[in-house]
C-alpha positions, 0 to 999 in steps of 0.5 A: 810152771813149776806149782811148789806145793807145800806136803805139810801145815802151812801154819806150821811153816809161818810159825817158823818164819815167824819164829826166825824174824822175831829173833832177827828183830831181837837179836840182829847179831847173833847169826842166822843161815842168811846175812843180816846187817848194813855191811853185807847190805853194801858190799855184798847187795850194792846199796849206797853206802851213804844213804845206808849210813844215814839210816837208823840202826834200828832198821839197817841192823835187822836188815835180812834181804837177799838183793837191791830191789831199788837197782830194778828201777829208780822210784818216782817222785810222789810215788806211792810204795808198797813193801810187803813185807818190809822187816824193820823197814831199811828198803821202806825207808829208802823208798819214801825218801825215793818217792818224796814229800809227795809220796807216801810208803806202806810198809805191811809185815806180819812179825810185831817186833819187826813193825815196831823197829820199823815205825822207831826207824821212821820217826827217827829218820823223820819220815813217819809222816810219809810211812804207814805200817800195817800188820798182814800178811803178803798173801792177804795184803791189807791194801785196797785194789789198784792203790799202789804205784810200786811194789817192792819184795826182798827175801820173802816170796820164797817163803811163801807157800801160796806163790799164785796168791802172793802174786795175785795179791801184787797184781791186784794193789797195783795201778794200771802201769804199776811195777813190780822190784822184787828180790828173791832166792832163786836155785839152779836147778829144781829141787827133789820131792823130798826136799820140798817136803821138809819145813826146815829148809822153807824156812832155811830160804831154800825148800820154796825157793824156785828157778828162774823161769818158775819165778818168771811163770808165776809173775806172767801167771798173775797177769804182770807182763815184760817180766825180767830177770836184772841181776843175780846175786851170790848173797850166801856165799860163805854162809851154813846155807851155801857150806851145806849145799856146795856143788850139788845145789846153787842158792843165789838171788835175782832181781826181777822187773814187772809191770801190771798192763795200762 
């Protein structure tokens, strides 16, 4: 299993992370490396149009994911959700209207400006009673143990510089039987020394990035089983990312499955 270790200041790397998502929860069109917004979360990722529409821009223009968590598996009714680390919240939305009356969604994220377009989406969109938002991190989630039903993740474990932790930390909120719908980057290939090392390209989606089966180890590693692979997804074509790398590294996303053991 393939460890990603960071050879630099983890602080160093969440205060870029940081940095990014406060712009995108700013300035949601004024270009990043990564595609932003409704359009591209339709055409590109397979969201329903119609329910995409029906949202508040306050969260459908910050949307930044990089796949469909919700094409994993449909979300029961009277579910409880985490998103941990829900943005201005477009897949928290979604998943509360998904888990129903009866339901409830958490959403967790440790950028303020992303939560407080979260929580006026909710209002907005008439689910504040069923959304609870948290400010945290993914690696220390703010949740007590064996609380949630369904964990869903879009764009974030990539950039996390504790993946065993991040992992851990899904594993120990879930229920018995409780499934994991994640979205992520994914490479082709492993990446060089080198690259590893370089903060800017963690927090270009690409330098904590792994490969499909170190994805899939780390989930097993955490004690999740029936992992799966469901769908990959070229979500940065014609983006800086892909013109940077071309042909000599493919950056692309999968949506995974897992479930924690009965």
């Amino acid at each position: 299993m393939t460890a990603c270790t960071v050879p630099f200041d983890a602080d160093e790397l969440r205060r870029k992370v940081h940095d990014t998502y406060e712009r995108v929860a700013r300035a949601p069109a004024s270009g990043f490396h990564f595609r932003t917004g409704p359009a591209y979360a339709v055409e590109v990722l397979g969201y329903d149009r119609q329910a995409v529409a029906a949202l508040p821009a306050a969260c459908t223009a910050r949307f930044a994911g990089v796949g469909n968590p919700h094409r994993v598996a449909p979300i029961p009714a009277g579910a409880v959700v985490l998103d941990h680390a829900c943005g201005a919240g477009m897949d928290l939305l979604l998943a509360a209207q998904a888990a129903g009356p009866a339901g409830r969604a958490i959403g967790v994220d440790m950028t303020p400006a992303m939560l407080e377009h979260a929580a006026a989406a909710a209002h907005e969109a008439g689910l504040a009673g069923r959304i609870e938002l948290r400010h945290g991190l993914f690696e220390e989630l703010p949740v007590a143990d064996a609380r949630v039903d369904v964990v869903i993740s879009n764009g974030v474990v990539n950039l996390a510089p504790d993946k065993a932790r991040v992992f851990a930390e899904v594993h120990r909120v879930l229920r018995p039987g409780g499934v994991l719908q994640l979205a992520d980057v994914a490479l082709s290939r492993e990446l060089a020394p080198e690259a590893r090392a370089d903060p800017d390209l963690w927090a270009f989606c690409v330098g904590g990035a792994l490969t499909e089966d170190a994805l899939l180890a780390h989930v097993a590693a955490a004690g999740l089983t029936d992992a799966r692979i469901v769908e990959c997804v070229h979500c940065f074509q014609g983006t800086p990312l892909d013109r940077k790398f071309g042909k000599s590294l493919r950056v692309y996303a999968v949506t995974l499955y897992a479930r924690k053991p009965e």
